[in-house]
C-alpha positions, 0 to 999 in steps of 0.5 A, spaced: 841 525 254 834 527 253 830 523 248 824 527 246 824 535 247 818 534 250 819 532 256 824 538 258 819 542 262 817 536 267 824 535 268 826 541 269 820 542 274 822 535 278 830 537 278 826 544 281 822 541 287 827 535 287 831 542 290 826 546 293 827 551 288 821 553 285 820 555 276 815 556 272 815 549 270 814 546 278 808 551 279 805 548 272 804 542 276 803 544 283 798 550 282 798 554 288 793 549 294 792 556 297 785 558 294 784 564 300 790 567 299 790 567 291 784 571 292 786 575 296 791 576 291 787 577 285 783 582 288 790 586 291 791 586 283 784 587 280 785 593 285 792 596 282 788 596 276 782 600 277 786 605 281 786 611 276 787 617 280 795 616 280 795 616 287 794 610 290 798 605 293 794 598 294 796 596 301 800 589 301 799 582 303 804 579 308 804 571 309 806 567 314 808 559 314 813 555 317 819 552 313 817 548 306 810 549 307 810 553 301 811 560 301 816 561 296 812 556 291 807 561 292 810 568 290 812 563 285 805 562 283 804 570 284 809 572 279 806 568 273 800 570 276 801 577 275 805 577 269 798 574 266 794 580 267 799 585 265 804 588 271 811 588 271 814 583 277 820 583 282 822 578 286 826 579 291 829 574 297 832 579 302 839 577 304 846 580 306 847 583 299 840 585 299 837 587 306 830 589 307 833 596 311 836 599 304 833 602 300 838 602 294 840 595 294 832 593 295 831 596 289 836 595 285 835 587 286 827 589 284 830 592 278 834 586 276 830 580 277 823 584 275 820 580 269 815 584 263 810 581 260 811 578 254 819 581 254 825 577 256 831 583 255 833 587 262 827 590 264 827 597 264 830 597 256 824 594 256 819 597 259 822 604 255 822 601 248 815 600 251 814 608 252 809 610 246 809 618 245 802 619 244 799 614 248 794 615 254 799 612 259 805 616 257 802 623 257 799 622 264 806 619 266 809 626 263 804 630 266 806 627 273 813 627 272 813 634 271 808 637 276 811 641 281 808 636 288 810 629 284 816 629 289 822 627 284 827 631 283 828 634 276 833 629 273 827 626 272 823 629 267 829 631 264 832 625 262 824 623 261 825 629 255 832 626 252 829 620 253 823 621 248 826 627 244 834 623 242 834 620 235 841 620 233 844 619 241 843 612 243 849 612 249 846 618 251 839 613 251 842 607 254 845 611 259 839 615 262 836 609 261 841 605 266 840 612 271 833 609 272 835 603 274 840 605 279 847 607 276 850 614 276 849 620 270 853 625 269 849 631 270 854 635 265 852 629 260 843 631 261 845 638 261 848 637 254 843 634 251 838 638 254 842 644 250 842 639 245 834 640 243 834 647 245 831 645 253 837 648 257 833 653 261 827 647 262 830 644 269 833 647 273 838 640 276 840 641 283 844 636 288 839 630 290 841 627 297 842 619 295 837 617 300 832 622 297 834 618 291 833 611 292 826 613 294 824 617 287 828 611 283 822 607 286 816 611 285 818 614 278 820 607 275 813 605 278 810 611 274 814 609 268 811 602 267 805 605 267 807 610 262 808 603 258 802 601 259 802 595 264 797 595 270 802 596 275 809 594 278 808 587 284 814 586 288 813 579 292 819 579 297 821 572 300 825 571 306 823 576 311 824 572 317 833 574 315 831 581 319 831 577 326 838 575 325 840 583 325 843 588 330 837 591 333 837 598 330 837 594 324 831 591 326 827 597 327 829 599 319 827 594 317 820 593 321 820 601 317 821 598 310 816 592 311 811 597 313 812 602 308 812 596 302 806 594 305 803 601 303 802 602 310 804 609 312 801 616 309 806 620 306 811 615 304 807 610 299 808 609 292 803 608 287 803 604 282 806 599 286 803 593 290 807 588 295 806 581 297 812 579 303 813 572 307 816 571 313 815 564 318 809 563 322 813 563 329 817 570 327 812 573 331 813 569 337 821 568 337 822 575 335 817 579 336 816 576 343 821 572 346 826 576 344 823 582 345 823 587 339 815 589 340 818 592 348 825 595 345 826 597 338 821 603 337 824 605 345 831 604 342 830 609 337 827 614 340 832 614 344 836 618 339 832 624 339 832 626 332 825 627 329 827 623 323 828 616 329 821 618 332 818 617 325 822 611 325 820 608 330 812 609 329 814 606 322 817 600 325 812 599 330 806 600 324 811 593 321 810 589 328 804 590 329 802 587 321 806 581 322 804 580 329 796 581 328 795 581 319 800 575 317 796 571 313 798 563 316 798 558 310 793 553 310 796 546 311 795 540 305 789 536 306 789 529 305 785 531 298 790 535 296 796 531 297 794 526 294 792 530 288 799 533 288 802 525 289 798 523 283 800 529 280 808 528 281 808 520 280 805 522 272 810 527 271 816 523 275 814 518 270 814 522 263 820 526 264 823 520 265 820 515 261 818 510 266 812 507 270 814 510 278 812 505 282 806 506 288 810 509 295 805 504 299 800 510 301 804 516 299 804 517 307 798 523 306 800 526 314 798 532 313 801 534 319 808 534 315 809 540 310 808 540 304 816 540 301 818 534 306 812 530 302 814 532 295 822 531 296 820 524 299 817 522 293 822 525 288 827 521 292 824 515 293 823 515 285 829 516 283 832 512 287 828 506 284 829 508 278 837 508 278 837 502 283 831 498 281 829 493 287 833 497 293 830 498 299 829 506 299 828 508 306 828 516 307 830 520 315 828 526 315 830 533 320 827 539 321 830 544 320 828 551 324 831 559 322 836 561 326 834 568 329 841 569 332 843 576 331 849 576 325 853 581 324 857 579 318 850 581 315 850 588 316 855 590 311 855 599 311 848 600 307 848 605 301 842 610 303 848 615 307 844 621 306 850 624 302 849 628 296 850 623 290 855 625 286 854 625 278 846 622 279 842 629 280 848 633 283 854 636 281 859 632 277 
């Protein structure tokens, strides 16, 4: 039982980096210890702010560190960071359920792990009770939604228009709302409601490709959150390194993504959105090198034949080259700064648990070690004390490397078929 409410949020940032598991509460204590980077960072946001043309995709920022040097702790950090200065924000760890290759599922976890400032609710409902009729922001979103170059298919606008105009269908209103967030929509029930307020002959709704789909979810949802007023949409997507695990055409496709996330290439950016990616520093060497992908992929493609494998393997080559030649390396913990982190954890260590955490000898500041290989240290070795006072504690520690041996289980059938999406933009 916890005493004193108080003290819940040091305990809540111990238990996470006794777990590696960075929250709010760990990044309160740690900070970010990566002042290159957060600059970096904070002109990538200072950027998305001033651009006004609507047009503009900021390119991206991709870091690079070894294993517990702190790289899931600083997206953490950006995401607060981010929400303090009004955009919406999506962390994504690429996964099996979530691979970098696909589209569909990359943005429906965006969607789902997406935080709005000041909102706690799922993030879309959000982001449209947000949505002011007669503000600035929404009538530059309305403009581009209808113009006939703004790439989206005209289910959007429409359900735009229902969206605004329904005062007495709020099932119609959550169910266009859950279509902006990657759930089907009868086209039969948009076209009542279109009839409903008397725009029936407004939009002409035709069949939408899923894979064209998936694309215009991303650029119009990045225009809605600016219709309601937020500077902008930050994607910070962890994990990268899971993509040498795949089979190699798989590879390629994720190479592609990469380096469109990045708002690398000319035609397929997305303004209104802006991307920071991490992978592991020996990537580059491991897959890239050793196992061949900067040879291979993009000659693997080709050897398709198609025009649309000759573009992906321009794309993916684009995605190499970024994390072999523009990663961003993680600086190591200097002395300072461990012993500033050390001093940090032993007074929070102390107040959530309500004692006096003795010294561990000379808290052992190598700062060849990572950073995460410390704080565990510390925290186990405290808690240790503390459960079992005057117990010699002694830590062994082994380092763990990624795997970059391909893995089929991780290759489940994508979402982006190319087929038309049945009751989303076609006919029912």
């Amino acid at each position: 039982m916890i005493r004193d409410p108080a003290t819940v949020p040091d305990r809540r940032a111990i238990e996470a980096l006794r777990n590696g598991v960075p929250n709010r509460d760990a990044v309160r204590v740690m900070g970010c210890n990566q002042p290159d980077v957060e600059s970096r960072f904070t002109e990538q946001l200072a950027a998305v702010a001033a651009a006004t043309d609507g047009e503009t995709q900021v390119p991206g920022l991709l870091v690079s560190g070894g294993f517990g040097s702190g790289k899931s702790h600083l997206l953490e950090y950006f995401q607060h960071l981010a929400l303090t200065q009004n955009f919406v924000v999506s962390q994504v760890v690429i996964s099996k359920e979530t691979p970098l290759y696909d589209p569909a599922k990359l943005f429906r976890a965006a969607v789902a792990s997406a935080s709005v400032p000041g909102r706690t609710g799922m993030a879309i409902s959000e982001i449209a009770i947000g949505l002011r009729q007669d503000s600035h922001p929404y009538a530059e979103l309305y403009r581009w939604a209808n113009r006939s170059d703004s790439n989206v298919a005209a289910i959007f606008p429409g359900t735009l228009m229902l969206h605004e105009r329904l005062n007495n269908d709020p099932e119609l209103a959550e169910l266009i709302r859950n279509f902006w967030a990657g759930d089907p929509l009868p086209i039969a029930k948009v076209r009542e409601g279109l009839r409903q307020i008397g725009e029936a002959a407004a939009f002409s709704l035709k069949a939408v490709k899923a894979r064209d789909l998936n694309e215009q979810r991303f650029s119009f949802v990045a225009r809605l959150i600016k219709g309601a007023g937020y500077q902008g949409w930050v994607l910070l997507i962890d994990e990268v390194e899971l993509i040498g695990r795949y089979s190699l055409i798989q590879r390629g496709k994720s190479y592609a993504e990469l380096a469109r996330w990045l708002g690398r290439i000319e035609g397929l950016r997305s303004p209104g959105i802006t991307t920071v990616a991490a992978v592991t520093d020996d990537f580059a060497l491991a897959v890239l090198r050793q196992k061949g992908d900067r040879d291979y992929v993009g000659a693997k493609l080709r050897d398709r034949g198609t025009d649309e494998y000759l573009a992906l393997a321009a794309r993916a080559e684009a995605g190499m080259r970024i994390i072999e030649r523009e990663a961003v390396a993680l600086r190591p913990p200097t002395k300072e700064t461990l012993l500033l982190t050390y001093e940090g954890l032993k007074r929070i260590h102390g107040s959530a648990y309500d004692w006096d955490p003795p010294a561990i000898g000379s808290a052992d500041l190598a700062t060849s070690r990572a950073m995460r290989s410390h704080v565990r240290r510390w925290i186990n070795e405290w808690d240790l004390k503390r459960l079992y006072p005057g117990a010699t504690v002694s830590t062994e520690e082994r380092e763990l490397r990624p795997s970059y041996e391909e893995d089929l289980a991780l290759e489940d059938a994508p979402s982006d078929t190319g087929e038309v999406a049945p009751n989303a933009g076609g006919e029912p």
